[in-house]
C-alpha positions in Angstrom: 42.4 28.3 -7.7 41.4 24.6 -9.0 44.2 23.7 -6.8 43.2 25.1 -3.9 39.3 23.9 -4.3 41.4 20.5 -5.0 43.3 20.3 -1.4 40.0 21.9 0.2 38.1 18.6 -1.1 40.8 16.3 0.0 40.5 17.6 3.5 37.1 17.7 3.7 36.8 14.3 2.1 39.0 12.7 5.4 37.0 14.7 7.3 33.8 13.2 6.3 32.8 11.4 9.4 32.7 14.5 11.6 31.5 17.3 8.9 28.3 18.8 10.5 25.4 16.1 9.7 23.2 18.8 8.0 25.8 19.3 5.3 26.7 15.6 4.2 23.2 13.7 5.0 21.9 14.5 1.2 25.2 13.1 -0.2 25.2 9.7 -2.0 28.0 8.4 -0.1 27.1 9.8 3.9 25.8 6.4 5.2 28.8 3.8 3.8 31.1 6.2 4.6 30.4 6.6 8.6 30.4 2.9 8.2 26.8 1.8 7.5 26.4 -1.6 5.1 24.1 -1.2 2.6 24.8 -4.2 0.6 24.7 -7.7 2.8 24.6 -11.4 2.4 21.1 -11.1 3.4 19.4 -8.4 1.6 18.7 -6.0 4.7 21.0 -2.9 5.9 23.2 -2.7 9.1 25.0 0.1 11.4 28.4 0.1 11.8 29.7 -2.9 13.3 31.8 -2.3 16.4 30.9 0.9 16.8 30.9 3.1 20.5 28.0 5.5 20.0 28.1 8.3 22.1 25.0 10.9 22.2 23.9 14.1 24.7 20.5 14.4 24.0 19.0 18.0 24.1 15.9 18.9 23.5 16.8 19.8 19.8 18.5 16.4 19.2 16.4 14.6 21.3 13.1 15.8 18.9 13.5 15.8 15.4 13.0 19.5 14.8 13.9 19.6 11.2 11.2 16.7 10.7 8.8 19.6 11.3 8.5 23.5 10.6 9.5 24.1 14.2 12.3 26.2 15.2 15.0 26.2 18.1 12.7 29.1 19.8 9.4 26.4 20.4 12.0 23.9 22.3 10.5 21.8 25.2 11.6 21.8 28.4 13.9 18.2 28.3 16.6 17.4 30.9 20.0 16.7 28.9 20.8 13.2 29.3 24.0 11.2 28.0 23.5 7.7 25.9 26.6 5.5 25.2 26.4 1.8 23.8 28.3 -0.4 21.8 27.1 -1.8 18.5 27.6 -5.7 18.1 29.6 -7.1 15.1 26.4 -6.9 12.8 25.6 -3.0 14.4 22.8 -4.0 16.4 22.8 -3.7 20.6 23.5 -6.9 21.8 26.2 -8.6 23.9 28.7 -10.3 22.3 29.6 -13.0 21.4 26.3 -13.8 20.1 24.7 -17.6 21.5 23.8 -20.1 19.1 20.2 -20.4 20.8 18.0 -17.1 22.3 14.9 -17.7 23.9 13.8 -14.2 22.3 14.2 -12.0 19.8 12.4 -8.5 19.0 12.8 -7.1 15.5 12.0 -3.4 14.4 12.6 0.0 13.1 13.6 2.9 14.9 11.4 2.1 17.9 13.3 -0.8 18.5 16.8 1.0 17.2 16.5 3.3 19.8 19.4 5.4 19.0 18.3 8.3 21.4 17.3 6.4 24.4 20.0 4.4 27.0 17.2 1.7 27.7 15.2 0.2 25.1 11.7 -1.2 25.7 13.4 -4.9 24.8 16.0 -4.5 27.7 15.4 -6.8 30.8 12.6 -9.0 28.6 14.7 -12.0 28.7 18.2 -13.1 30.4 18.9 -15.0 27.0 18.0 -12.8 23.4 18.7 -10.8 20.4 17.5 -7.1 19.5 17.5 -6.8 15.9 16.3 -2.9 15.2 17.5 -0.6 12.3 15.8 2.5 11.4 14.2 3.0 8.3 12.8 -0.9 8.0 9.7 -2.1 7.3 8.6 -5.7 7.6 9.6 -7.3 4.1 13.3 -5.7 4.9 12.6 -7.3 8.6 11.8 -10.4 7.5 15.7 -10.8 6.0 17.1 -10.2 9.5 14.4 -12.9 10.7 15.5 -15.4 8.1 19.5 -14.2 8.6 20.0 -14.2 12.6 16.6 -15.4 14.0 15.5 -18.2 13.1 18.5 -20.0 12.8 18.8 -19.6 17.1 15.6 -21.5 17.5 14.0 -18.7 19.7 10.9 -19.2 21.7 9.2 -16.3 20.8 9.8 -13.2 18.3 8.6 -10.2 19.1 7.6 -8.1 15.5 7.5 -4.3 16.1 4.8 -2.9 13.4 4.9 1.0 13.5 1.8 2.8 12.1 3.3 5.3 11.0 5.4 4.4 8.2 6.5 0.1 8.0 4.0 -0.1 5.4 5.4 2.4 3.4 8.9 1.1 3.6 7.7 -2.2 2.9 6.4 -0.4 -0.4 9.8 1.2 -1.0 12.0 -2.4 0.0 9.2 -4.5 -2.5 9.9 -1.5 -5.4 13.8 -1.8 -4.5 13.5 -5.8 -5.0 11.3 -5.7 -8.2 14.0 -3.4 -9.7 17.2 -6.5 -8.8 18.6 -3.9 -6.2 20.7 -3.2 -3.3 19.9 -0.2 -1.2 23.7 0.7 -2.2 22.3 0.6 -5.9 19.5 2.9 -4.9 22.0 5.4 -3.1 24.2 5.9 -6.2 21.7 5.7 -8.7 22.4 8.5 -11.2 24.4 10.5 -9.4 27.2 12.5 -11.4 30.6 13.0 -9.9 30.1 16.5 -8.3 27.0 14.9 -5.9 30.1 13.5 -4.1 32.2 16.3 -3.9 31.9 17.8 -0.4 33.0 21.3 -1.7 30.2 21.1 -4.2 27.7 19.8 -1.5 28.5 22.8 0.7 27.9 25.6 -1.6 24.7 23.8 -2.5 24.1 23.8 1.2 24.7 27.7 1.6 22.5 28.4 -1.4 19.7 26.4 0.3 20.1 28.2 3.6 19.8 31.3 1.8 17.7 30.4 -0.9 13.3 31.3 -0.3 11.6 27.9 -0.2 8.3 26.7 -1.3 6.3 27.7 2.3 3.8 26.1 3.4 2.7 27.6 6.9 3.3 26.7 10.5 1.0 26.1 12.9 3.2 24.3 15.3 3.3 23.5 18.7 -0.6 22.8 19.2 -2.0 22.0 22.5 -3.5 18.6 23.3 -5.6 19.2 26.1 -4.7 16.2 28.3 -4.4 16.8 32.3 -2.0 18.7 32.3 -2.0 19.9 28.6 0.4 18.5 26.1 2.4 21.0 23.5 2.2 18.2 20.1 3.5 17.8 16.8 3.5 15.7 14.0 6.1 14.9 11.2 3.4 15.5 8.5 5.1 12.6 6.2 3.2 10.1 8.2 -0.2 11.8 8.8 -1.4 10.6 5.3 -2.1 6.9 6.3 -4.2 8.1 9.2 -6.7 8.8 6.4 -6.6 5.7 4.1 -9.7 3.8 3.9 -10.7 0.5 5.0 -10.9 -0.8 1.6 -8.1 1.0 0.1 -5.6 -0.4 2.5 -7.0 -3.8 2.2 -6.1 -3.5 -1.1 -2.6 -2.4 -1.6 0.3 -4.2 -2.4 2.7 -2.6 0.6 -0.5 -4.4 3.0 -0.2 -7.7 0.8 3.2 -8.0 1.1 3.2 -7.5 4.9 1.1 -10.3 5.4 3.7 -12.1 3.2 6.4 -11.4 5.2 4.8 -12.1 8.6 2.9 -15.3 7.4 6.2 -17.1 6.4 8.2 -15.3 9.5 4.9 -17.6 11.7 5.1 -20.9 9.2 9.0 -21.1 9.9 8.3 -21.0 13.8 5.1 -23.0 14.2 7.3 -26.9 13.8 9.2 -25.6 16.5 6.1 -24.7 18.5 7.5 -20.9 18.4 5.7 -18.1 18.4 5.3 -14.6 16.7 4.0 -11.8 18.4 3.1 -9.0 16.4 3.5 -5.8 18.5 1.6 -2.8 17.0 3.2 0.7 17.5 0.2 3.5 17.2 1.1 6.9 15.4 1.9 9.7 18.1 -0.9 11.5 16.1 -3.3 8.2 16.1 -3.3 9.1 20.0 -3.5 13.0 20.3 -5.6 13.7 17.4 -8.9 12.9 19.7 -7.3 15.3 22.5 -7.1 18.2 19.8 -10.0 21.0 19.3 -12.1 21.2 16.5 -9.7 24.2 15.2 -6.5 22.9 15.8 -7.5 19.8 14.0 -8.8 22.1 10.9 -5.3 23.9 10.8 -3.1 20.6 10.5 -5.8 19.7 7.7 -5.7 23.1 5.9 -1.6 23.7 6.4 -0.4 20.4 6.3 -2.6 19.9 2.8 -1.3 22.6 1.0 2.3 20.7 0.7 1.7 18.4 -2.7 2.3 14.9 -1.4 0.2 15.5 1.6 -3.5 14.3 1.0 -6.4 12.6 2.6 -6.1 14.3 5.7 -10.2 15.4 5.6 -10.5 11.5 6.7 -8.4 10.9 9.7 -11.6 11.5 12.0 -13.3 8.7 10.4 -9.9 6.2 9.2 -7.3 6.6 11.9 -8.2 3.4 13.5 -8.1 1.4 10.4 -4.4 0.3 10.3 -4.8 -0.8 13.4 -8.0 -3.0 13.4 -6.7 -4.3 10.1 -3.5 -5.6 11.6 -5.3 -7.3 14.2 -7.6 -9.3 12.1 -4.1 -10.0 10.1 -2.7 -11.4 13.1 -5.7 -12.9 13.9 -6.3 -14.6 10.4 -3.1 -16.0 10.8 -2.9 -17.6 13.9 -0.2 -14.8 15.5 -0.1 -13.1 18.6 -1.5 -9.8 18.8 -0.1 -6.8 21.3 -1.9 -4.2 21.0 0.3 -0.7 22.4 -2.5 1.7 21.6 -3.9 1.2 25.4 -0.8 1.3 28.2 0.2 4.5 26.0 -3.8 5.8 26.0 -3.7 5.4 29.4 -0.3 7.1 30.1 -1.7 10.4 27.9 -4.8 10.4 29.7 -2.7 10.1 33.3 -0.9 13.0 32.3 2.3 11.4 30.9 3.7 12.7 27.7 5.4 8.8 26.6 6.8 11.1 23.0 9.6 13.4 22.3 7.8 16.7 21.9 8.1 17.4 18.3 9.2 13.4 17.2 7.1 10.6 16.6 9.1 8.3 19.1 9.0 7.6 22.4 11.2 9.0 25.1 12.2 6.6 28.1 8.8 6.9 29.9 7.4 5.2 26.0 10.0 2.8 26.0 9.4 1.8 29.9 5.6 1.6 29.1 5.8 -0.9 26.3 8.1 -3.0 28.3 5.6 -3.1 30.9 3.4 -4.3 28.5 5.5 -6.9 26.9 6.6 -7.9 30.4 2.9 -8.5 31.2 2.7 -10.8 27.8 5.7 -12.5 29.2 4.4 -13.7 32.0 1.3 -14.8 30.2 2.7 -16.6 27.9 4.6 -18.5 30.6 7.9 -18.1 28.5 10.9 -18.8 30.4 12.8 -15.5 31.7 
C-alpha cells in the first residue's frame, strides 16, 4: 500500500502543472511550480517568463464564479472567445527585446494583467512602452517594478493603475510582509509541514471539502441593477468592506500612508526629468451599481454578506462609497500628480446600457478595457505626449 500511495505521488507530483487548478491552488508550492518567481532582485513577484498563455474564455472562466456563492446554473450569456499571448522574459506582455528608453509605461494589478482579455486597455497608447501588470499587487509592491524596469528607461509619462477595490489592502499585506524581513516565497512556505505538499494528501483533503457541510452563509445572487436594459450584478464580497470605511478612518491608516509613500517617491524620481505620473483610479464594480440597486436588494447584500465574520461595515456604503475615491484625488492633488478619474466614461457606459464587467467578476471585459483606453487616449492627446 505505502508503495503504491508512493508511485501515485510521484506521478502526480510531474503532473503538477496540469492537475485541475481547484485541487493544487491551496498548495504551498502551486505558484513556483507552474513557474511564477516569488523571490526577485527587486522585491516584487513575476509570471513565468517565456511563457505562451493560451485561454478559451467561457462564461464560467471568464467570471470568477468561485469568488462568489454563484453556481454554473446563474451563468451569463458570454460568447466564447480564445486569448493567446506571450509573456516577456520578466512575465509581463511586452515585445521583446525590451528598449533601453519607453516613452510610456503603465503599472498595475490584475486590471492591467489582464490575463482573460486579448487586448488590454494599455494596447495601442503608445508606439514605444512597457506594461508592467501582475495580479495581486498593490502600490508599495508596484512601486519595486517602478524602481526595477521604469525608471531606469526615462519614460515620459507613467501611468499608475489604483484599483478601489483591494490595492490598499495589498499594500497592507506587502508593508506587513516587509516589516517581518520577507519574501513572498517566505510567506508561501511559512509553517507548512511536509504533507501540505504532498498532492495525494491535498486531494483527499480536497474530496473531504467537496463533501464536507460548510459554514453557509446565504445567497442572494444574481441581483438586478436596473440600468436600461437591466443588468444581472454581483460582487466578490471580499472587497465590499472598503466601500464603508470612513473619511477619517481611511485617512488614518497605515495601508493609505504608505500609498502616498510609494506614489510620492514614484513622482519625486520623475519630476528632474520633467516626467510625469498619472494616477489612474479604477472604481469598484459595486462603487458603480450600488446606486442602480433597490432599496431591498441593497438590504440583502447588507444582511447576507454581513453574517460571514470578516465582513463588516457594510450599513455605511450609502454614505462612504465615494471616499476612496475623493481621497485619492486630493492625494494626487496634494502631490502635484496627474489625476484620471475612470469612475465617469464607465458611469456613462452603465447608464448607456453597456455592462463594461464580467457578470459575476469585478474586472472588466473588452468593452471595460476599450473604455479606459478611450479615456487614457483622450489624456494622451492632452497631454501632448508624443505617440
Amino acid at each position: 500500500m505505502l508503495v503504491t500511495i508512493l508511485a501515485l505521488e510521484i506521478a502526480l507530483q510531474c503532473a503538477f502543472p496540469h492537475l485541475p487548478r481547484d485541487i493544487v491552488i491551496a498548495m504551498p508550492q502551486y505558484l513556483e511550480r507552474l513557474g511564477h518567481r516569488l523571490a526577485t532582485e527587486h522585491g516584487a513577484r513575476e509570471y513565468p517568463a517565456g511563457e505562451l498563455v493560451e485561454h478559451e474564455v467561457t462564461p464560467l472562466s471568464g467570471d470568477l464564479y468561485h469568488l462568489t456563492c454563484i453556481t454554473q446554473a446563474d451563468a451569463q450569456p458570454l460568447e466564447p472567445y480564445h486569448v493567446s499571448f506571450k509573456r516577456d522574459g520578466h512575465g509581463f506582455r511586452n515585445a521583446e527585446p525590451w528598449t533601453d528608453d519607453v516613452d510610456l509605461v503603465v503599472i498595475g494589478d490584475s486590471f492591467t494583467a489582464a490575463e482573460l482579455i486579448q487586448r488590454p486597455y494599455w494596447q495601442g497608447l503608445s508606439d514605444s512602452m512597457l506594461a508592467l501588470g501582475v495580479s495581486g499587487t498593490g502600490t508599495l509592491e508596484q512601486q519595486r517594478l517602478f524602481d526595477a524596469f521604469a525608471a531606469p528607461r526615462q519614460p515620459e509619462l507613467v501611468i499608475l493603475a489604483f484599483f478601489a477595490g483591494n490595492d490598499l489592502s495589498d499594500t497592507q499585506f506587502f508593508a506587513d510582509m516587509l516589516r517581518e524581513d520577507m519574501t513572498l516565497h517566505d510567506l508561501s512556505h511559512r509553517d507548512k509541514n511536509p504533507l501540505d505538499y504532498s498532492v495525494v494528501f491535498r486531494l483527499l483533503q480536497y474530496i473531504s471539502e467537496a463533501t464536507t457541510p460548510v459554514a453557509e452563509y446565504g445567497c442572494h445572487y444574481p441581483l438586478i441593477a436596473h440600468t436600461d436594459p437591466p443588468t444581472p450584478v454581483a460582487f466578490y464580497r471580499e472587497f465590499l468592506p472598503l466601500l464603508g470605511v470612513d473619511r477619517e478612518t481611511l485617512l488614518q491608516s497605515e495601508k493609505l500612508q504608505r500609498t502616498r509613500t510609494s506614489i510620492s517617491e514614484m513622482a519625486n524620481t520623475l519630476k528632474p526629468r520633467d516626467a510625469q505620473l498619472l494616477l489612474m483610479y479604477i472604481p469598484h464594480k459595486a462603487e458603480l451599481y450600488w446606486d442602480y440597486l433597490d432599496e431591498a436588494s441593497k438590504a440583502t447584500i447588507i444582511e447576507v454578506e454581513s453574517r460571514h465574520p470578516r465582513i463588516t461595515g457594510l450599513e455605511n456604503i450609502d454614505a462612504n462609497k465615494s471616499v476612496q475615491r475623493d481621497v485619492m484625488r486630493e492625494l494626487a492633488a496634494d502631490l502635484g500628480v496627474s489625476f484620471l478619474d475612470l469612475t465617469p466614461p464607465l458611469s456613462e457606459a452603465i447608464r448607456s446600457g453597456v455592462s463594461p464587467y464580467f457578470f459575476a467578476d469585478t474586472h472588466w471585459n473588452q468593452q471595460g478595457h476599450n473604455i479606459a483606453r478611450n479615456a487614457l487616449l483622450d489624456f494622451l492627446n492632452r497631454s501632448n505626449l508624443e505617440k
